[in-house]
C-alpha positions in Angstrom: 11.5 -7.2 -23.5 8.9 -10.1 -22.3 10.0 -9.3 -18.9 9.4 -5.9 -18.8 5.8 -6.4 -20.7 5.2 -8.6 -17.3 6.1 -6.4 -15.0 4.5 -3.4 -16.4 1.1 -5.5 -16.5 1.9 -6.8 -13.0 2.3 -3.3 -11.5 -0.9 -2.4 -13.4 -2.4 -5.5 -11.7 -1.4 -4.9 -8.6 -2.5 -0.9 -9.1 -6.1 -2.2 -9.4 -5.6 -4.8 -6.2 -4.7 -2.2 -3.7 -6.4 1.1 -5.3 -9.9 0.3 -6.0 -11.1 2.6 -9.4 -12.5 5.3 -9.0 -14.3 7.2 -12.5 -13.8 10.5 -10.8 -10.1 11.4 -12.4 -9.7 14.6 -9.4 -10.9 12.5 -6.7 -8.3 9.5 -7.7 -5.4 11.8 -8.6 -6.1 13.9 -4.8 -6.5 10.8 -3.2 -2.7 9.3 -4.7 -1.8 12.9 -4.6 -2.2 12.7 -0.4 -1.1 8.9 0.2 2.2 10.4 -1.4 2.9 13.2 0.1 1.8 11.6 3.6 4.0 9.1 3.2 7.0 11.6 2.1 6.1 13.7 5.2 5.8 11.1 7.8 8.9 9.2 6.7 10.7 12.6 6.2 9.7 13.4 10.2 10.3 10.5 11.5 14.2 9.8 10.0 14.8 13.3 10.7 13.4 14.1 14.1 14.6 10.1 15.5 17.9 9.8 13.6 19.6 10.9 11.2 21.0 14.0 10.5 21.3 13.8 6.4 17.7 12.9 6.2 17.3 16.0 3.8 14.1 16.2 1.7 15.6 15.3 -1.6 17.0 12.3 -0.3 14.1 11.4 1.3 12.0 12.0 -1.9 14.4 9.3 -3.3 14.3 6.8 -0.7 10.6 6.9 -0.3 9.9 6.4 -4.0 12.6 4.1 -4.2 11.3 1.8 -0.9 7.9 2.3 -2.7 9.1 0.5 -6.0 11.1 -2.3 -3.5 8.2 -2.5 -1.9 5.7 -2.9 -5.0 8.6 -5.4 -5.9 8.0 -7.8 -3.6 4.5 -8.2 -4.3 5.4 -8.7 -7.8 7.4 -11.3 -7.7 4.6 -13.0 -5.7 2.5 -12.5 -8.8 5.1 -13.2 -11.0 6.8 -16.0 -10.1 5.2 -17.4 -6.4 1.1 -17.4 -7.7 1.5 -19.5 -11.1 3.5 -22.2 -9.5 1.3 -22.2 -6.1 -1.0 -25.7 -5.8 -4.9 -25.0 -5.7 -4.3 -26.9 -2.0 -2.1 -24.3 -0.6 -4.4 -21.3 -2.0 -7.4 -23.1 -0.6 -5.5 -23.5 3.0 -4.4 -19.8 2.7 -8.5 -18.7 1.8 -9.1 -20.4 5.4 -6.6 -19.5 7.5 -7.9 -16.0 6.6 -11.7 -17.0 6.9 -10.7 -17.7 10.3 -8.8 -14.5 11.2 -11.7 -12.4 9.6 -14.2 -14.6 11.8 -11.8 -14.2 14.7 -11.6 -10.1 13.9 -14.8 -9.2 12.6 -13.9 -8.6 9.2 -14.4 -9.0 5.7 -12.1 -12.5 4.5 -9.2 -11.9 2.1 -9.0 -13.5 -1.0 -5.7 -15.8 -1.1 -4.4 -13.8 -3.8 -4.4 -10.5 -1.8 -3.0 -12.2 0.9 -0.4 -13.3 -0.5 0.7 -10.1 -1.8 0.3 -8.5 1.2 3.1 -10.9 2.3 5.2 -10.2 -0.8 4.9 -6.4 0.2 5.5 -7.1 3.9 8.5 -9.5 2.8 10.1 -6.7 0.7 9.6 -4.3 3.6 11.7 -5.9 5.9 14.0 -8.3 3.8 14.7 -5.2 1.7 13.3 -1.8 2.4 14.0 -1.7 5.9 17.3 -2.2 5.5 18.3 0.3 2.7 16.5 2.9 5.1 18.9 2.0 7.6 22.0 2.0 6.1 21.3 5.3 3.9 20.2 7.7 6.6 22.3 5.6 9.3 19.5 5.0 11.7 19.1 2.0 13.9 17.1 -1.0 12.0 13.6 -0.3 14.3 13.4 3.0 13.6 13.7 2.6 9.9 10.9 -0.3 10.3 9.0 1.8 12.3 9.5 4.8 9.8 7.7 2.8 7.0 5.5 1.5 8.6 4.3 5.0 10.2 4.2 6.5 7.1 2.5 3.7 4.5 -0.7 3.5 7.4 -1.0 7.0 7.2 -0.3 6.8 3.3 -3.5 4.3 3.1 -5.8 6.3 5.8 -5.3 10.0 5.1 -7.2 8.4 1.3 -9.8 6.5 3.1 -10.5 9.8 5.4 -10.9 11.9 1.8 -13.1 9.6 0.5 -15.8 9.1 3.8 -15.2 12.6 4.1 -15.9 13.9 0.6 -18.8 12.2 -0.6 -19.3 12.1 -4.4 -22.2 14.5 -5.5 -24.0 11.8 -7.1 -24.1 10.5 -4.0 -25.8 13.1 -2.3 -28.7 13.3 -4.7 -29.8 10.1 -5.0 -29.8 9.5 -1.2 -33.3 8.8 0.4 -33.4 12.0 2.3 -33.3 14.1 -1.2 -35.9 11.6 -2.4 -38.1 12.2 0.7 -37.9 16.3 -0.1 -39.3 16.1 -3.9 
């Protein structure tokens, strides 16, 4: 009963890692709402147009929630298990190695901790999901990588895209412009 206790608070934990809050309930629930059904459509496209011929939508419902649990899997056995028994030295070696990439790339560093469950969920998608994709819609090992990895960027852009394109309405008002017109 412990177990499942951790790993419900784990998948709540890594929830608010990857999906920043939002107080808006519509905006969160149409932003999840699209990521999912990107992801099912894309992965659904890909299998079927490139591969297999038993890609039918119910089982690709099936496979893409179950390579999203696999996949949430990974990164929480990273929290689980990998995180607690990590050293502070290899966390601190981790928080520079991606203080140099950011440097290197122009972008915001990383903590450790999301980096390392970016490699539990990129672990799990090809130790584990990659694989299953393969084997159940008999498609060759690349395209099944490719498949996911099609459909989880546009899962986490087609959100991004809502949320620069629909700006909140509080927002909008207290923006300088609206100031400048009172």
């Amino acid at each position: 009963m412990n177990g499942l206790q951790s790993l419900a608070s784990t998948a709540l934990n890594l929830f608010r890692e990857f999906v920043p809050g939002n107080p808006d309930a519509a905006r969160f629930w149409l932003e999840t709402g699209s990521a999912a059904f990107s992801l099912l459509v894309v992965l659904g496209l890909l299998l079927r147009f490139f591969g297999s011929e038993n890609s039918r939508p119910g089982l690709v419902l099936v496979a893409g929630v179950l390579g999203v649990l696999l996949l949430a899997g990974g990164a929480a056995t990273v929290e689980l298990y990998a995180l607690p028994a990590l050293p502070a030295s290899v966390t601190s070696v981790v928080d520079s190695i991606s203080s140099l990439a950011a440097e290197k790339l122009h972008q915001p560093a990383w903590p450790a901790r999301t980096v390392l469950l970016a490699a539990g969920l990129a672990t799990s998608l090809l130790i584990v999901v990659s694989p299953l994709t393969r084997m159940t819609f008999k498609v060759p090992g690349f395209l099944a990588l490719v498949a996911w990895l099609a459909a989880l960027t546009t899962a986490f852009t087609v959100p991004a895209f809502i949320r620069t394109s629909l700006a909140p309405k509080t927002e909008a008002r207290s923006s300088p412009a609206s100031h400048a017109e009172r």
